[in-house]
C-alpha positions as CSV (number, residue, x, y, z in Angstrom):
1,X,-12.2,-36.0,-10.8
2,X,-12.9,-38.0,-14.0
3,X,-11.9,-35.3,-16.1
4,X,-8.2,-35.6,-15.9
5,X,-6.5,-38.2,-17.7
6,X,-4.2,-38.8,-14.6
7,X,-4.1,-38.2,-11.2
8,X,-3.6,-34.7,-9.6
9,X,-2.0,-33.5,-6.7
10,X,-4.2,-30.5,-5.4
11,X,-3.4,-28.3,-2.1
12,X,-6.2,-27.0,0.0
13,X,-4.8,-23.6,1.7
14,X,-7.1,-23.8,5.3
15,X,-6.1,-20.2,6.9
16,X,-6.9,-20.2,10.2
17,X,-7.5,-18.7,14.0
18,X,-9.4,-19.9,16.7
19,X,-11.2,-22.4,14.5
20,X,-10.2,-25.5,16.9
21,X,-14.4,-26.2,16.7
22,X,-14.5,-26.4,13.3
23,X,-10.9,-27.8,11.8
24,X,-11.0,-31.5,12.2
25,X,-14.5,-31.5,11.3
26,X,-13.5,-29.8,7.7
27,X,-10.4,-31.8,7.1
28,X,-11.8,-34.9,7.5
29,X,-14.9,-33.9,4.8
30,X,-12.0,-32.4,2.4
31,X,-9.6,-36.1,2.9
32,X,-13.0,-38.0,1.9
33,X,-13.3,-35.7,-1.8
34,X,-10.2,-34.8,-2.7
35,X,-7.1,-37.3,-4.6
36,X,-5.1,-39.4,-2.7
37,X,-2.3,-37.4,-4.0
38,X,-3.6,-34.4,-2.4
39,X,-2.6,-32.3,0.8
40,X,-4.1,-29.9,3.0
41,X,-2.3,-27.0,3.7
42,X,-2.9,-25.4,7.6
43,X,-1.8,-21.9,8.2
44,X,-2.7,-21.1,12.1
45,X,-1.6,-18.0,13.0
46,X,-1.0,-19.0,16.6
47,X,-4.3,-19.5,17.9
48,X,-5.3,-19.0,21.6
49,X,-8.1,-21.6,21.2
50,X,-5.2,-24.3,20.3
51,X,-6.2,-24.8,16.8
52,X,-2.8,-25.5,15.7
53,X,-3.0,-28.3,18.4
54,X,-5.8,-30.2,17.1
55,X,-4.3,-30.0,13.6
56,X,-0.7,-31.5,14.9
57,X,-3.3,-34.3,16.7
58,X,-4.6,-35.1,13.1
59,X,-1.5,-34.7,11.2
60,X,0.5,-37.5,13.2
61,X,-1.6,-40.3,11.5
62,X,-2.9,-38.2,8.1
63,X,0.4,-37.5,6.3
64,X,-2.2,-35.7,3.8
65,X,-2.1,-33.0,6.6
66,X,0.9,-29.9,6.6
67,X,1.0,-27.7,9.3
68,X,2.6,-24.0,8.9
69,X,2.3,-22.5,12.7
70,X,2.9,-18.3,12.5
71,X,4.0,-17.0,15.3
72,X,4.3,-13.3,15.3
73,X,2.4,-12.5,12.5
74,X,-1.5,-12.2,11.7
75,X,-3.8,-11.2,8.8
76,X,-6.0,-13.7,6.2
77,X,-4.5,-12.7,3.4
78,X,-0.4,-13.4,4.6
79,X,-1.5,-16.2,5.5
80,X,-3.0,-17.4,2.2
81,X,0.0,-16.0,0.2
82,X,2.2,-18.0,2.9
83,X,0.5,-21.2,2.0
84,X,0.1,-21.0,-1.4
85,X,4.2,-20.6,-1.8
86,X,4.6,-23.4,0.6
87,X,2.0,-25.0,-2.1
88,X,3.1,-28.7,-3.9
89,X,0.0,-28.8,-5.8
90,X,-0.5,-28.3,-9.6
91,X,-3.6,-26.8,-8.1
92,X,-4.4,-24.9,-5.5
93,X,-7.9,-24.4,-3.6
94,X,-8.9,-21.8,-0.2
95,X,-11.6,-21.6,1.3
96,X,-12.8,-20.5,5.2
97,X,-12.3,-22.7,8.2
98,X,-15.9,-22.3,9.6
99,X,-17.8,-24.6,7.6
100,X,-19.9,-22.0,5.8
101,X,-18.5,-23.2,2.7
102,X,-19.4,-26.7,1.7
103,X,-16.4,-29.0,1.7
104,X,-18.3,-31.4,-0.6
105,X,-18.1,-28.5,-3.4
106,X,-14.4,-29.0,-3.7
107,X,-15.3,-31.8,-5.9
108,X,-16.8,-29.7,-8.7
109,X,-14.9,-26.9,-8.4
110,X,-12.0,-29.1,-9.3
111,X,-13.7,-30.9,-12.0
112,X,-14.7,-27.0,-13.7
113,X,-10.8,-27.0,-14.2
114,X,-10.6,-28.9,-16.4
115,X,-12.0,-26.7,-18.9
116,X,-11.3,-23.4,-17.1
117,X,-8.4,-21.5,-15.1
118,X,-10.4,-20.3,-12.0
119,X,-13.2,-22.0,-10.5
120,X,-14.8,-19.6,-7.7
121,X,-18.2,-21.4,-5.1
122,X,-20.5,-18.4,-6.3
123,X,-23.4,-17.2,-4.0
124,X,-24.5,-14.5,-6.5
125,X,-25.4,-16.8,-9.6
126,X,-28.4,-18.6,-10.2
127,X,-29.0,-21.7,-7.5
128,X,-26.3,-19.9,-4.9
129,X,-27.5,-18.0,-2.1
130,X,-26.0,-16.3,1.0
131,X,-27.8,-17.2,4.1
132,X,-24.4,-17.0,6.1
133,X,-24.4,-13.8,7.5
134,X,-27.3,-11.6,9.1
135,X,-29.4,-9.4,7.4
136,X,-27.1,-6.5,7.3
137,X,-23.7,-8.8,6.6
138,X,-26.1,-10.3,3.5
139,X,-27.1,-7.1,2.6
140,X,-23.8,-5.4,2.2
141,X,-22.2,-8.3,0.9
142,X,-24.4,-8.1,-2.0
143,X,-24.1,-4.7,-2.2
144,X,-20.3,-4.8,-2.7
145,X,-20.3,-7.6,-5.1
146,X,-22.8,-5.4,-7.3
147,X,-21.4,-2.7,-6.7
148,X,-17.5,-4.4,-8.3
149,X,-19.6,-6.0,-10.9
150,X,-20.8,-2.9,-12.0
151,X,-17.3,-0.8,-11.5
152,X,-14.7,-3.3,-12.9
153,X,-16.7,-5.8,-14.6
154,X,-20.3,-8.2,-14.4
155,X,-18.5,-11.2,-15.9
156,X,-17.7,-11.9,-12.2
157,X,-20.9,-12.0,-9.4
158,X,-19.3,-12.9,-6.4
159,X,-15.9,-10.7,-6.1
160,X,-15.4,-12.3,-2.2
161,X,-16.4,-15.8,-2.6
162,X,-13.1,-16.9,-0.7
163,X,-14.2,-20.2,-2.2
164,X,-11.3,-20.1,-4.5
165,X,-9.4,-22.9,-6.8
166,X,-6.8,-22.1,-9.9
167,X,-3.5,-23.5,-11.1
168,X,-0.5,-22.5,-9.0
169,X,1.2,-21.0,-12.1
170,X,-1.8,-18.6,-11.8
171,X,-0.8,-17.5,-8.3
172,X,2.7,-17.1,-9.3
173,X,1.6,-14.7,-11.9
174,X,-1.1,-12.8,-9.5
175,X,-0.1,-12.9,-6.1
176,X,-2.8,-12.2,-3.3
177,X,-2.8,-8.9,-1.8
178,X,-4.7,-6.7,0.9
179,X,-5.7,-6.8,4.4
180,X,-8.5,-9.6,4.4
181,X,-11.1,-10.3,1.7
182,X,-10.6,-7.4,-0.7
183,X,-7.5,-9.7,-1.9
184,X,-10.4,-11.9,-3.5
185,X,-11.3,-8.2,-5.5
186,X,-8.1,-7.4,-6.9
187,X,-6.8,-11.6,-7.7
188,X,-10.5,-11.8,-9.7
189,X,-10.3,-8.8,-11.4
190,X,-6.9,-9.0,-12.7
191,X,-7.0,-12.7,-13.6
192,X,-10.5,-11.6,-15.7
193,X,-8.3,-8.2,-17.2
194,X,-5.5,-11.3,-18.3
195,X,-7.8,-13.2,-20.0
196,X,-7.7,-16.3,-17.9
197,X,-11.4,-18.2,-18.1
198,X,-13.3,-17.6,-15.0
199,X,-16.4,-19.8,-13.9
200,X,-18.5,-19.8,-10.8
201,X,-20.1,-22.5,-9.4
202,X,-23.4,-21.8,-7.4
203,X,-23.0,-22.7,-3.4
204,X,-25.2,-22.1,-0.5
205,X,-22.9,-20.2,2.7
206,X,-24.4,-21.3,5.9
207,X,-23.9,-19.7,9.1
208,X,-20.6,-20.7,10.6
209,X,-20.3,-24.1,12.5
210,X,-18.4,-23.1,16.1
211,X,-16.7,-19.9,17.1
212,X,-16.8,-16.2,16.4
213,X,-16.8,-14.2,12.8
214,X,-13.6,-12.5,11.7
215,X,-15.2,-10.6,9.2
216,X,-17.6,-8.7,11.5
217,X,-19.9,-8.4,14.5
218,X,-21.9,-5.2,14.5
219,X,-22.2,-2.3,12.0
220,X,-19.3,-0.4,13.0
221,X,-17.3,-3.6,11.9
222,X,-19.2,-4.2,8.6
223,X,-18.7,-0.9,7.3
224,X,-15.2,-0.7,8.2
225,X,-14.8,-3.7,5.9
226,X,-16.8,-2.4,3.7
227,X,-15.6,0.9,3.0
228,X,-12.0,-0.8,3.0
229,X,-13.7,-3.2,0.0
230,X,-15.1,0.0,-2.0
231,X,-11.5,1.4,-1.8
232,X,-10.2,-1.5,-3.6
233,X,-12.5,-1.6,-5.9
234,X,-11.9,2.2,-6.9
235,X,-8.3,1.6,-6.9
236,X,-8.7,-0.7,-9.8
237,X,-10.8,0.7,-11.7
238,X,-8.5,4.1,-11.9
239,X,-5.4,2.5,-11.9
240,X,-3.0,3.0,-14.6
């Protein structure tokens, strides 16, 4: 943090469902990095598993700790939006709820601000590496990345990091759209096409901590995801 002249407040946007194995785990890693004048946004979208439960537990002695319970309504990306307008921050960080994204990263990623607009944890530059998913989820995770780079641009490597932190007045001017993690597409590829200075920060994804994947759990589900991610990236690149 010893780049800004004065203290920031920064909001950390947790998304999250079924994920009552990992939260408490990744809140208290984020509380022990981030400003005291930070706070960690919660977006539960009513989980069966009680996750919201576990976060009300913490937030009644962490006044760090804001809880936004949906009830009704579903999807990563809603969810993100809906916690980045709820957002105090001057800037604003996402990332999953599974611990296959290092807490302790948040730390440079904020730090890269200082001299850039968007800092992305990058598992497709040199030093990062994806050893999250299987075999197949690596495979066609890489593939899409290349195949964006090479569509819309290679300034970018890792168009669905999800590892995410920019100013708000950013969001306001790019709000996230999409179904899950082609929102990361499309937000990346039009803050590059607005100029905005992008840098990626190498990470290592791990396998997740507790509980199940959202993104997929056999091929069916990968290339459903996939093919959704392609779409996007097409859309972009022929839109007028």
């Amino acid at each position: 943090m010893s780049g800004f002249q004065h203290p920031v407040k920064v909001s950390v946007i947790l998304p999250t469902f079924n994920e009552a194995g990992n939260i408490g785990l990744l809140i208290e890693a984020l509380l022990a990095r981030l400003p005291e004048t930070s706070e960690i946004v919660v977006v539960d979208d009513d989980s069966p598993d009680l996750t919201w439960q576990v976060v009300e537990e913490i937030k009644s002695h962490e006044p760090r700790i804001r809880l936004i319970r949906r009830i009704g309504r579903r999807g990563l990306t809603s969810a993100l939006q809906e916690g980045i307008e709820a957002a105090e921050g001057a800037y604003v960080f996402w990332m999953d709820c599974d611990l296959s994204q290092p807490p302790e990263k948040i730390s440079e990623l904020l730090e890269a601000l200082k001299d850039n607009d968007i800092a992305v944890a990058s598992r497709y530059v040199s030093g990062g590496k994806e050893k999250g998913h299987s075999l197949l989820g690596s495979f066609l995770s890489i593939m899409i990345c290349r195949f964006a780079s090479w569509v819309l641009s290679p300034a970018i490597k890792d168009y669905t990091s999800g590892y995410v932190g920019t100013r708000k007045e950013i969001l306001k001017t790019i709000p996230l759209k999409g179904d899950y993690g082609e929102y990361c597409i499309e937000f990346l590829f039009r803050a590059h096409k607005k100029g905005y200075r992008i840098i990626e920060i190498p990470y290592t994804c791990q396998p997740r901590h507790s509980g199940e994947s959202k993104t997929a759990t056999n091929l069916i589900g990968y290339l459903t995801r996939g093919r959704s991610y392609i779409k996007t990236v097409l859309k972009l690149r022929f839109e007028r």
